[in-house]
C-alpha positions, 0 to 999 in steps of 0.5 A: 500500500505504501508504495502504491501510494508513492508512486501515485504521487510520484506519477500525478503531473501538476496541473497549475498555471502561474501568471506574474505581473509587474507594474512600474509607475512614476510621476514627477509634479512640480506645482504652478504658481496660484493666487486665491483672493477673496472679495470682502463682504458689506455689512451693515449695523445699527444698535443703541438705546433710547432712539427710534429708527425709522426708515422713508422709502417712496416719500413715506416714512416707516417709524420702527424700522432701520435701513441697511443694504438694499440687495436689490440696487447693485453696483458692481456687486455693492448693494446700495445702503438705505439710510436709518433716519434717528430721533430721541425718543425720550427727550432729556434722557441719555441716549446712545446710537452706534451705527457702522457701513462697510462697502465691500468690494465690487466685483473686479473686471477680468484677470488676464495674465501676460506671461503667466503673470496677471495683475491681481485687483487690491481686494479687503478680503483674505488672498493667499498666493503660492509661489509655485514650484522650481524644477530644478534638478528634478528627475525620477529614475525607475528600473524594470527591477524596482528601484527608483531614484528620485532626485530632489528639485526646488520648492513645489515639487515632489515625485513618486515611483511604485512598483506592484508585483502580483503573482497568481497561481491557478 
């Protein structure tokens, strides 16, 4: 029985299929410059203590009401500001009011940069500029055994290489 056995072992071929991938991949990215800027917003505010606001709109005056931005009146992206009219309301009593407008920023006509450099309008809001990247010696060396050799280049750029293997038996 043993040496039935062996032999049957000995004399079975194996039936396999062995499939080997490698993949090699690598990329070098050197950023470009950037400007984000930001428009500011306008506001508008009124507080106070012993006043009544009022408000006169198409020749009729609305007591109780403040002004503020008119949305619907648009100049380059700036609401126009509807004015608050005050009055005491207790006459010979203290009385304080803190009223405060700030225009934001009208929409700016078109960027167009000239050799890749564009004029930027001075806006209120927030900007953040990148100053983008520099090759310089920059390069990325990937061999068919899986190596690679990155040699660094300026600020803003960056490489990655990667090999993959895979080996399936069936």
């Amino acid at each position: 029985m043993k040496k039935f056995l062996l032999l049957f072992l000995l004399a079975s071929p194996a039936q396999a299929d062995i499939t080997a991938k490698y993949v090699t991949s690598a990329q070098i990215t050197v950023d470009m410059p950037y400007v984000v800027t930001n428009k500011a917003a306008s506001t508008y505010t009124l507080s106070g203590s012993n006043i009544t606001p009022s408000v006169t709109a198409d020749g009729s005056t609305t007591s109780g009401k403040i002004g503020g931005l008119n949305l619907g009146s648009l100049s380059s992206g700036v609401p126009a500001l509807v004015h608050t009219d005050k009055a005491v309301t207790t006459a010979g009593s203290a009385f304080n009011v803190t009223e405060s407008y700030f225009a934001g920023d009208s929409t700016p006509s078109t960027v167009t940069p000239s050799s890749g450099i564009a004029a930027l309008p001075v806006l209120s809001g927030q900007t953040t500029i990148g100053s983008g990247g520099t090759a310089s010696s920059l390069a990325l060396t990937s061999l068919s055994s899986g190596v690679h050799t990155c040699t660094a280049g300026g600020s803003g750029t960056s490489c990655i290489g990667s090999t993959t293997v895979s080996i399936e038996i069936d």
